[in-house]
C-alpha positions in Angstrom: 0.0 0.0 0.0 2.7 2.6 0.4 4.4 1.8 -2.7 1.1 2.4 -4.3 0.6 5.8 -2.6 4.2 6.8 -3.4 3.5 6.3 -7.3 0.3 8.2 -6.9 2.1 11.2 -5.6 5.0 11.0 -8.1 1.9 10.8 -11.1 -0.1 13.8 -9.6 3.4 15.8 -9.4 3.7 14.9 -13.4 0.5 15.9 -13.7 0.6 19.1 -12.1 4.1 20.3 -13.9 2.6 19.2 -17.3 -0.3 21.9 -16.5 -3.1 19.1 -16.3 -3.7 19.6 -12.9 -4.2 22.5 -10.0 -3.6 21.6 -6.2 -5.2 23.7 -3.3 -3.0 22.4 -0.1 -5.6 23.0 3.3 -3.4 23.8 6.0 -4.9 21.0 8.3 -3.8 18.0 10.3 -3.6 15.5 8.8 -2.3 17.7 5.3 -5.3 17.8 2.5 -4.6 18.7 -0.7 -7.7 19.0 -3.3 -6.6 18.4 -6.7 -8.8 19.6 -9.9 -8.1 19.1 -14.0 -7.5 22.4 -15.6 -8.8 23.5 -18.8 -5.9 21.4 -20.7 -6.9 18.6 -18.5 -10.3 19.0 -18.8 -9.5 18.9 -22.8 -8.5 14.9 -23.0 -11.7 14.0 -21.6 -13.0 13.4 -24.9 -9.4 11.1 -25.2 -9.9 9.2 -22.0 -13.5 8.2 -23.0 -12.7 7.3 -26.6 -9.5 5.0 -24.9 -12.3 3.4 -22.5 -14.5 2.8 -25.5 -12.1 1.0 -27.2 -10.9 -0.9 -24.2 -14.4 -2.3 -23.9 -14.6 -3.5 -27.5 
């Protein structure tokens, strides 16, 4: 399990320097951080649901 969560924060760091994704940090205990696509993100939608389709044919 903390491998797994490792990888996730190394992805959402690529994610947020490749301008796919915003991060509001909540200075609370224990640390939240919200994360939300941005309007490039937001753009490969249409990508991620034509991937799905195919992966379900």
């Amino acid at each position: 399990m903390q491998q797994f969560i490792k990888q996730c924060i190394i992805d959402m760091k690529v994610l947020y320097k490749d301008g796919l994704i915003t991060g509001t940090v909540y200075p609370v205990v224990p640390p939240k951080t919200e994360y939300n696509l941005t309007e490039l993100g937001k753009s490969f939608i249409p990508v991620f649901n034509a991937m799905c389709e195919w992966g379900r044919d």
